[in-house]
N, C-alpha and C positions, 0 to 999 in steps of 0.2 A: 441120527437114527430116528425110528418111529418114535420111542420114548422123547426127544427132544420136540419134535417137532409139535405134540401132543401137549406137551407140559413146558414150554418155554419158560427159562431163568426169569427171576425178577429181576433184572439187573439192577446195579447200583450205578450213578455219575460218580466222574471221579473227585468230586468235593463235597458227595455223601457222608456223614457221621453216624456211630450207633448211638440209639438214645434205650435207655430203659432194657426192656426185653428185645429191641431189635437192636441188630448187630449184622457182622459183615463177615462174610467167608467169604477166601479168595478160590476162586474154579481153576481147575488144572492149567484150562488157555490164561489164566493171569488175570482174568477181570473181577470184580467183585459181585458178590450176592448177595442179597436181603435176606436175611434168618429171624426167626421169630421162637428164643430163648434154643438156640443152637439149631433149629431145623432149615435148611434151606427152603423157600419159597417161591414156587411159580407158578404160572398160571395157566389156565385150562383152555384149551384153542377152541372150546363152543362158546366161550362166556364171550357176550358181544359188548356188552356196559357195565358200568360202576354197580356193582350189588349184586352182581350174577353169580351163584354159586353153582352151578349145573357141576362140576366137576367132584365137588361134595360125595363120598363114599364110590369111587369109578374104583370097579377091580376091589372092592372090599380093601382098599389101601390108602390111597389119598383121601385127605379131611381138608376142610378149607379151613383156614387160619381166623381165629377166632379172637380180635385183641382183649 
């Protein structure tokens, strides 16, 4: 849907580990996701590089993940 396409999963490989506050949720298709103290994490289809927060307060809803 829109919402995926917009917000693509962080995904995890599969010999990803959680350390600290990042941790792993399994998605309903079986893959794993990057969570940052229980929130699933993805990323925002404008940000083109490393450091790009553009997707930061979209819809008064999404926040970018601040470690």
């Amino acid at each position: 849907d829109k919402c995926a396409t917009n917000w693509p999963p962080y995904l995890a490989e599969g010999s990803a580990a959680a350390d600290g506050d990042y941790t792993l949720v399994e998605r309903k298709d079986g893959k794993k996701q990057w969570a940052l103290k229980g929130m699933p994490l993805y990323f925002w289809i404008k940000d083109k590089k490393s450091g790009d927060a553009t997707g930061d307060g979209v819809g008064e809803v999404w926040d970018a993940a601040r470690p």
